[in-house]
C-alpha positions, 0 to 999 in steps of 0.5 A: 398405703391409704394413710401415705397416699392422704399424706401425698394428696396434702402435699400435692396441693400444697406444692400445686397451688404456689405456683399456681398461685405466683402464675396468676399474679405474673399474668396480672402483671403483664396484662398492666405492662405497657413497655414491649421490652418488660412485657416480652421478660414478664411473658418469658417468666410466665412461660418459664413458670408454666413449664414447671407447673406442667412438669410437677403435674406430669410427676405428681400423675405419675407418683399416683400411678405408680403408688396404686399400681404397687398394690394393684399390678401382676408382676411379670417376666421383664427385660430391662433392656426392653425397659430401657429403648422404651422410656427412652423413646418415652422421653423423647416423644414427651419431653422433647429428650434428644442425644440419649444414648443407650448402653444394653448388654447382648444377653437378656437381664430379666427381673420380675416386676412391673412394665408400666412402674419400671419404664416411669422409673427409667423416664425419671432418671433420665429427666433427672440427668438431663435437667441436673446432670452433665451431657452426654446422658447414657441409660445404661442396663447392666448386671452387677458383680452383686449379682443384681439386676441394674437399670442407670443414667450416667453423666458426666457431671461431679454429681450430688452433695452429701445433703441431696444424697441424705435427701435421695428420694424424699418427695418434693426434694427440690435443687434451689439451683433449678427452680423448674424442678418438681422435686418428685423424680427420684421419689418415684424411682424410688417407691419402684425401687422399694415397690420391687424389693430393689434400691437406689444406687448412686455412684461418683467417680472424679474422672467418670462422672456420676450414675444413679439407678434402681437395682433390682432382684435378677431373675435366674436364668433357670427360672426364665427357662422354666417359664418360658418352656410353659 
């Protein structure tokens, strides 16, 4: 993990200094402009620059934490409907995230594994539906006929192209049609994912949108009773 975690270092400076970079040279333009009207379009630019600065260096925080806490973090008992109100109210007091909606079961789907990675995983699928996907966004909580413990955004929108499904989950994957993006959200679902022995999941129906996800070993229920009556 060391060797990986250089090689994110490289890249991180890399992908943050471009941006940087085009933001110094658009402020030294706009500190010449003398036109109102081309001074208000070059502010606009700016301002649209520094909101995907400060997102990739949100994700780029993120993807550390989330990388040191797989070698560090005890994993506990979790319901992942407890995951799932949580970076959901994350998302809304961070990211200004409103209209998501919440599909939890009545029962209990416990898994074993991390708080802290599991809600950044959630956070992410939900930043990533709203800035790729098609409202109304659903964070969905579910077991699978698999038997697998399953936590997904759901949209209404056709979804990904075969290449951004090739490249699910690569670091600094980027849409050319949101230029905002950061390119590492479903990087960390998936280092979550792989962190808990899990997968990411897509699905993509015509008529029922599409979904991405984490699943994830459930925990039996005789386990969950076992641990509970200690």
């Amino acid at each position: 993990r060391v060797s990986a975690m250089q090689d994110f270092v490289a890249d991180a400076a890399h992908q943050m200094r471009t941006p940087i970079t085009a933001l110094r040279a658009q402020t030294e333009l706009a500190m010449e402009e003398d036109d109102p009207r081309k001074l208000k379009t070059q502010l606009r630019r700016i301002r649209d620059r520094a909101v995907g600065v400060s997102r990739l260096t949100d994700q780029l925080l993120s993807h550390a934490l989330v990388t040191h806490r797989a070698d560090s973090a005890t994993l506990e008992l979790i319901d992942l409907r407890r995951v799932a109100v949580e970076a959901e109210r994350e998302a809304r007091r961070t990211g200004g995230a409103t209209g998501i909606e919440l599909d939890l079961p009545a029962d209990p789907v416990m898994v074993n594994g991390d708080a802290f990675s599991l809600r950044e995983a959630a956070r992410n699928l939900i930043t990533n539906a709203l800035a790729h996907g098609t409202p109304p966004i659903c964070l969905k909580v579910s077991i699978t006929q698999g038997g697998k413990a399953l936590i997904a955004a759901h949209d209404q929108g056709p979804g990904m192209n075969p290449v951004q499904l090739e490249r699910i989950g690569q670091r600094f994957a980027r849409d050319a049609a949101n230029p905002q993006s950061a390119g590492l959200g479903l990087a960390i679902v998936a280092e979550v994912a792989e962190f808990h022995q899990g997968s990411i999941r897509t699905t993509a129906q015509a008529v029922a949108g599409f979904e991405v996800g984490i699943e994830l070993p459930l925990t039996p229920a005789s386990v969950v009773a076992e641990v509970d009556s200690e």
